[in-house]
C-alpha positions as CSV (number, residue, x, y, z in Angstrom):
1,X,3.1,12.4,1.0
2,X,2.7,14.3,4.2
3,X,5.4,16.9,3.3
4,X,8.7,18.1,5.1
5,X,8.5,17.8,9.3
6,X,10.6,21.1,10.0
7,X,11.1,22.6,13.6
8,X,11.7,26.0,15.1
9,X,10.1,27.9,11.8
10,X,8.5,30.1,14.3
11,X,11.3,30.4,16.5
12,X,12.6,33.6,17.7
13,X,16.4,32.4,18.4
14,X,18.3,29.5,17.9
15,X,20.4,27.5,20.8
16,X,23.1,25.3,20.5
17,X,21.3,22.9,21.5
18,X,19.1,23.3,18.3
19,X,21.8,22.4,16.2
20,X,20.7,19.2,15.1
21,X,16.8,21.1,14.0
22,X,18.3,24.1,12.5
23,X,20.9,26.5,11.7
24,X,21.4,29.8,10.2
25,X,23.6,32.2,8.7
26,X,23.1,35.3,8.5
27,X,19.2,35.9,7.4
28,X,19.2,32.6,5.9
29,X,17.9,29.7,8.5
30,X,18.2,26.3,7.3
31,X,16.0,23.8,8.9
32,X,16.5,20.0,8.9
33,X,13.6,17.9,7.8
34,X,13.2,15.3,10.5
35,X,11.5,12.8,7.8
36,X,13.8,12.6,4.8
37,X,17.1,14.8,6.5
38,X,17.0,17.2,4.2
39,X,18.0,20.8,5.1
40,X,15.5,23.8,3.8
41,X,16.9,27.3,3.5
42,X,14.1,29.9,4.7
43,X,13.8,33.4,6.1
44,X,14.3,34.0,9.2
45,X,10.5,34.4,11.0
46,X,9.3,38.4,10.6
47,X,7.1,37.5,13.6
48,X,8.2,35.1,15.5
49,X,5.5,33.2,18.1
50,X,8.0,31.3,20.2
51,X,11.3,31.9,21.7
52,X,13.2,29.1,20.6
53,X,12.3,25.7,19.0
54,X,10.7,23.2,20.8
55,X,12.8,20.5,23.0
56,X,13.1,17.2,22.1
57,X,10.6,16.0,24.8
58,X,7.8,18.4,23.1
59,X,8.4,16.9,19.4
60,X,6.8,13.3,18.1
61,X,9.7,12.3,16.0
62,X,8.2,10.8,12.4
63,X,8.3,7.7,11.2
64,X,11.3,7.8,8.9
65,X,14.3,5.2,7.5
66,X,13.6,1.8,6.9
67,X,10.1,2.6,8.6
68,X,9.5,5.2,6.3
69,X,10.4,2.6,3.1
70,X,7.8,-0.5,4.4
71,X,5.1,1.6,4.9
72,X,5.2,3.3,1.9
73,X,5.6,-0.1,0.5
74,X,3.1,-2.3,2.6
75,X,0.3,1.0,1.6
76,X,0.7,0.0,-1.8
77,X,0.3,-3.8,-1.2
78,X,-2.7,-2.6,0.7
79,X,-4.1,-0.3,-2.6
80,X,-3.8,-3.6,-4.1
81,X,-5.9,-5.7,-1.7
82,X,-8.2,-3.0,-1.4
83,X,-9.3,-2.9,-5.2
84,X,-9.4,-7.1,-4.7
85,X,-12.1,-6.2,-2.1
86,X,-14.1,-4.2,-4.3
87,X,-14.3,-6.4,-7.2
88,X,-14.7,-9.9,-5.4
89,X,-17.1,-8.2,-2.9
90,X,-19.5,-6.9,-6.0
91,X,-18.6,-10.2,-7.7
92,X,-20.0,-12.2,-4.6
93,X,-23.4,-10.3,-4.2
94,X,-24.1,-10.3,-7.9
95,X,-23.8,-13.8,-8.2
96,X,-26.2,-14.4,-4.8
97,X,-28.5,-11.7,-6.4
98,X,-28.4,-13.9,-10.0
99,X,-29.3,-17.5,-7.4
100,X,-32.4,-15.8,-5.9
101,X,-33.8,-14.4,-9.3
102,X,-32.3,-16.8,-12.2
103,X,-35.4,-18.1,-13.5
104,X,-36.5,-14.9,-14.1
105,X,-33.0,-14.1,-16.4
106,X,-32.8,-16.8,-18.5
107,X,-35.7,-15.4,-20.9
108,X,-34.8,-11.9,-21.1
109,X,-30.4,-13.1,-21.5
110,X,-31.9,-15.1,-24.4
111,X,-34.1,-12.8,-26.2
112,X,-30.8,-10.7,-26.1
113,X,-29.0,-13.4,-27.5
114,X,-31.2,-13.9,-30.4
115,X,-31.8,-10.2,-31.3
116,X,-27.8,-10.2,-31.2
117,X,-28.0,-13.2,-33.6
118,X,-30.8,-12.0,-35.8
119,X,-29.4,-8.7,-36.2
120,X,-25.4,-9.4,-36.7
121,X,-25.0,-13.2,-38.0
122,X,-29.1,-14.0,-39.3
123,X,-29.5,-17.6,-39.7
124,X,-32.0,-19.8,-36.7
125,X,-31.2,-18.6,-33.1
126,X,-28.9,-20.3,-30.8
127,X,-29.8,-21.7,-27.0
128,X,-26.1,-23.1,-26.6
129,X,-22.9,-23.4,-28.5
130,X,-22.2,-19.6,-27.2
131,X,-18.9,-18.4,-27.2
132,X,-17.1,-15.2,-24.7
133,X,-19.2,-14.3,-22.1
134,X,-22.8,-15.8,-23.5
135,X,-20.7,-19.5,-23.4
136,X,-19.9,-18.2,-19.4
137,X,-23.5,-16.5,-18.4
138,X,-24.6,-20.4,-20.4
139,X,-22.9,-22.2,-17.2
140,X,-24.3,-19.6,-14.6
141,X,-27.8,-21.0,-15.7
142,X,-26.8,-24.3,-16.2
143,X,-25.8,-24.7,-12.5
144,X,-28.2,-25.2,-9.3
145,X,-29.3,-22.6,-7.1
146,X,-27.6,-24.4,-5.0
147,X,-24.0,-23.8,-6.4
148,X,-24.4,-20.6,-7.0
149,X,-24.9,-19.7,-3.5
150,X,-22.0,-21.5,-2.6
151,X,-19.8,-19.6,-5.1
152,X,-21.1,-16.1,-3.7
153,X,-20.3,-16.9,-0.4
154,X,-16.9,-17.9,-1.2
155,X,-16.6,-14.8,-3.4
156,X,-17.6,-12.5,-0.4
157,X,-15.6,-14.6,1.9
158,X,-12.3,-14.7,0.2
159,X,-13.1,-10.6,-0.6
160,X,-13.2,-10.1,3.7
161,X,-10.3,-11.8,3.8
162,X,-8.5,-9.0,1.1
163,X,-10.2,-6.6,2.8
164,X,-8.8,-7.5,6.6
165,X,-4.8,-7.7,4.3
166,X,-5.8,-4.1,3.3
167,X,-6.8,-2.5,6.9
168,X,-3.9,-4.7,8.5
169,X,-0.8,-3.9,5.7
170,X,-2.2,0.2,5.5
171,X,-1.5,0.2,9.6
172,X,1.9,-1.8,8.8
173,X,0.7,-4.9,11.2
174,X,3.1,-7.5,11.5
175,X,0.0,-10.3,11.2
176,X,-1.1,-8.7,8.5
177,X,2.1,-9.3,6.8
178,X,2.2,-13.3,7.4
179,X,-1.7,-13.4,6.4
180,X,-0.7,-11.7,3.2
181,X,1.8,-14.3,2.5
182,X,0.0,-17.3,3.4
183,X,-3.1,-16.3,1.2
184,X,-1.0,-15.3,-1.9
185,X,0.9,-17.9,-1.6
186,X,-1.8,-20.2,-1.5
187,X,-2.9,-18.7,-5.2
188,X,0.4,-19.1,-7.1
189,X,0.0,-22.6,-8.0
190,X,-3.6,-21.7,-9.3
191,X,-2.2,-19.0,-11.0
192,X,0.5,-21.0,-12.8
193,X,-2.6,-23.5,-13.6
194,X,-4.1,-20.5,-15.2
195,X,-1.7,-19.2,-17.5
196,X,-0.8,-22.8,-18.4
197,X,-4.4,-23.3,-19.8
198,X,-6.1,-20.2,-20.5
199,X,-2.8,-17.8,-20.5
200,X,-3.2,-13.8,-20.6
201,X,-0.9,-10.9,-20.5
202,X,-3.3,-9.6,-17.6
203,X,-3.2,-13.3,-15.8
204,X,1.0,-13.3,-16.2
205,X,1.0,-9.5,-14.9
206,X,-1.1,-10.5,-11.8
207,X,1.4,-13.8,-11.3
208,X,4.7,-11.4,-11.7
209,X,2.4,-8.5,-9.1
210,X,2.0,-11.7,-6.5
211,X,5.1,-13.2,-7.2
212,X,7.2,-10.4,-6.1
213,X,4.5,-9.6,-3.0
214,X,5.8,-12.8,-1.5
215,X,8.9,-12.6,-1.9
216,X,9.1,-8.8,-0.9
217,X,7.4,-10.2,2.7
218,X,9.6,-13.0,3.2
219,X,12.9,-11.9,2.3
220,X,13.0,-7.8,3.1
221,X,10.3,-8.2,6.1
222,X,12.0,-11.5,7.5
223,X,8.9,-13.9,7.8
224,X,9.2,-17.4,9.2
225,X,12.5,-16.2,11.1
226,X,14.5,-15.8,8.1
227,X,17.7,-13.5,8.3
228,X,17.2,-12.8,11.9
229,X,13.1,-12.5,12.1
230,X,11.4,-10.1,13.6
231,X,14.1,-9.0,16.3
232,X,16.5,-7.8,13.4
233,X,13.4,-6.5,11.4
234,X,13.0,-4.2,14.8
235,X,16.6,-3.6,15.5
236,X,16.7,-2.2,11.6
237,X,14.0,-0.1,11.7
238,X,15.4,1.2,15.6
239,X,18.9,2.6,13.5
240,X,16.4,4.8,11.5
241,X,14.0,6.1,13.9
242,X,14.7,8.3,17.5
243,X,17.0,11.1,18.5
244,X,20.1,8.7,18.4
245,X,19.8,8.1,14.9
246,X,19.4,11.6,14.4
247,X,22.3,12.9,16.2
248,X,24.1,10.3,14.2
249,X,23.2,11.8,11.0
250,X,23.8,14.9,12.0
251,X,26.6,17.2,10.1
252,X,29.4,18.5,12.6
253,X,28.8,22.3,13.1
254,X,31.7,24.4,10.8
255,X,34.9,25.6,13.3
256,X,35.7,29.0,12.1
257,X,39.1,29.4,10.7
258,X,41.5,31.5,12.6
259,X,41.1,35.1,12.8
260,X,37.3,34.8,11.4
261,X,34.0,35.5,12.9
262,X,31.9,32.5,14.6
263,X,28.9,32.1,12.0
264,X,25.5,32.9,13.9
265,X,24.4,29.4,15.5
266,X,22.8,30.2,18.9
């Protein structure tokens, strides 16, 4: 997302000590991508602003590997929990917002109902017996005050608790991942319940979506201690990121044949 993290672009000369950053032959420079390892050919600099690329001290190395792969994975988990948060959030206030002025609803929902009636189907108009969302907006006003309340608050609190998933998987928290399995967890026995009685293609896509979050987090992030915890889950992502890893992925430089000229490194 954040593009190719290249050194030395505005480097005058190249050391050997550069090697593993960039090379060059002739005009042609190539510079490694310290992100995804690939190597960019580009012109040499017309004006260059340093004298030599920056030493390893001087340069933040970017999260790359098996880092790289979770966050990009964990951010989309997080996308995920984020639009939860929105919904269930707006779900929650509208239903305290319906407890605190319900009395006043019920007449104008059922003059809509009967101009609906009057004008599609004719016949006497209908107070119950609704069907699709009049038959659920009939239980809204046939609960207590009372209820209701209770059902927004649980709305907004189960949306804080997507919302704290989202902020915690987006910075790639390790809490954040165990929270995210206990709570979606928790909802796949509900889910299955669901789709047993009131089964949709949207209810089994959200039940596959889930399904493979928990999994993903127990298996490839090592929850609970399984294939070494959190100590190989850390020793993993330590082979991908630093200069050793680097220098371990980093091509030999070419040995000129006999009787040719050393290429231009340094």
């Amino acid at each position: 997302m954040r593009g190719h993290a290249l050194y030395g672009t505005d480097a005058a000369e190249l050391r050997p000590q550069d090697a593993a950053l960039a090379r060059e032959e002739g005009e042609v420079r190539w510079y490694r991508c310290l992100r995804c390892d690939s190597w960019l050919a580009l012109d040499r600099p017309r004006a260059p602003s340093s004298p030599h690329p920056p030493d390893r001290a001087e340069i933040v190395v970017p999260t790359r590997g098996k880092a790289l792969r979770d966050k990009a994975v964990l951010r989309l988990i997080a996308a995920d929990r984020a639009f939860h948060f929105l919904i269930l959030v707006a779900l929650g206030v509208a239903v305290l917002v319906f407890a605190a002025d319900r009395q006043s609803l019920r007449g104008p929902f059922y003059r809509v109902m009967a101009a609906l009636q009057g004008g599609v189907a004719g016949g006497p108009v209908q107070s119950s017996g609704h069907v699709g969302i009049a038959r659920e907006l009939d239980k809204l006003f046939s609960l207590r005050g009372g209820t209701l309340r209770e059902v927004g608050i649980a709305l907004l609190a189960f949306g804080a608790l997507e919302g704290l998933e989202a902020i915690g998987l987006w910075f790639t928290k390790r809490w954040a991942e165990y929270l995210t399995f206990l709570a979606t967890s928790l909802l796949l026995p509900l889910e299955v319940y669901e789709i047993i009685h009131r089964g949709s293609v949207l209810k089994v896509l959200g039940f596959i979506i889930n399904l493979v979050i928990v999994i993903y987090l127990l298996l490839a992030k090592r929850l609970f201690g399984l294939r070494g915890g959190g100590a190989a889950e850390q020793a993993e992502r330590d082979r991908d990121t630093g200069w050793e890893a680097i220098d371990l992925a980093t091509p030999p430089i070419p040995q000129p044949a006999v009787g040719e000229a050393a290429p231009g490194v340094g």
